[in-house]
N, C-alpha and C positions, 0 to 999 in steps of 0.2 A: 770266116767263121759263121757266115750267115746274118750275121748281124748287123744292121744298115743305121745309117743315121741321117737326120737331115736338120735345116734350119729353114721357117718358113713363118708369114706373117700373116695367114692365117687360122694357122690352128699353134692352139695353147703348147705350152710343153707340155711332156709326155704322150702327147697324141700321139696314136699309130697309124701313118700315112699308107694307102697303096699308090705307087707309084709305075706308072705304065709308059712306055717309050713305044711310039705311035710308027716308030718306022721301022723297027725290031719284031715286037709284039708281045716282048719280053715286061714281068712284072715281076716286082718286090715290094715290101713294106718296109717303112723303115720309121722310126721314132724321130718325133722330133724333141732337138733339144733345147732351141731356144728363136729367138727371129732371126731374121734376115740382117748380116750387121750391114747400116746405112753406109756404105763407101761406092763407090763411078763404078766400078766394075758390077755391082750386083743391081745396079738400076736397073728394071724392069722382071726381075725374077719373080718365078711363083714362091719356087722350091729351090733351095740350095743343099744339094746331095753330097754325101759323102764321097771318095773317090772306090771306096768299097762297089758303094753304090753305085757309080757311074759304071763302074769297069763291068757289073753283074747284067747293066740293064746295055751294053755293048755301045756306050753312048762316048767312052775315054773323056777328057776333059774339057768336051765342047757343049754350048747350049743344046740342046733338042727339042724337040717336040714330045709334048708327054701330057699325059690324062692323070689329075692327080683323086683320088677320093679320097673321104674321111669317114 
């Protein structure tokens, strides 16, 4: 539907991220909804994307490389 979402600890909720995947060259924005929840697997995340998102920015459900703005 176009519409992305992500979780992230540095910007507020409601913030709307652009989110750019550096090996694609592919970009989206997506809201964010809230932080990064603290658990082993998201240790070291900027940005935790939707899987909308992941699939848009051609990234499937691995880490990537990516440029985020606010």
């Amino acid at each position: 539907d176009g519409k992305y979402y992500c979780f992230s600890n540095d910007a507020t909720a409601g913030t709307v991220l652009k989110i750019t995947n550096n090996a694609t060259g592919k970009a989206i924005f997506a809201k964010v909804l809230d932080t990064i929840p603290a658990i082993q697997q998201n240790e070291g995340l900027i940005v935790l994307i939707s899987n909308a998102a992941a699939s848009e920015l051609g990234a499937g459900n691995n880490k990537f490389d990516c440029v985020v703005n606010f």
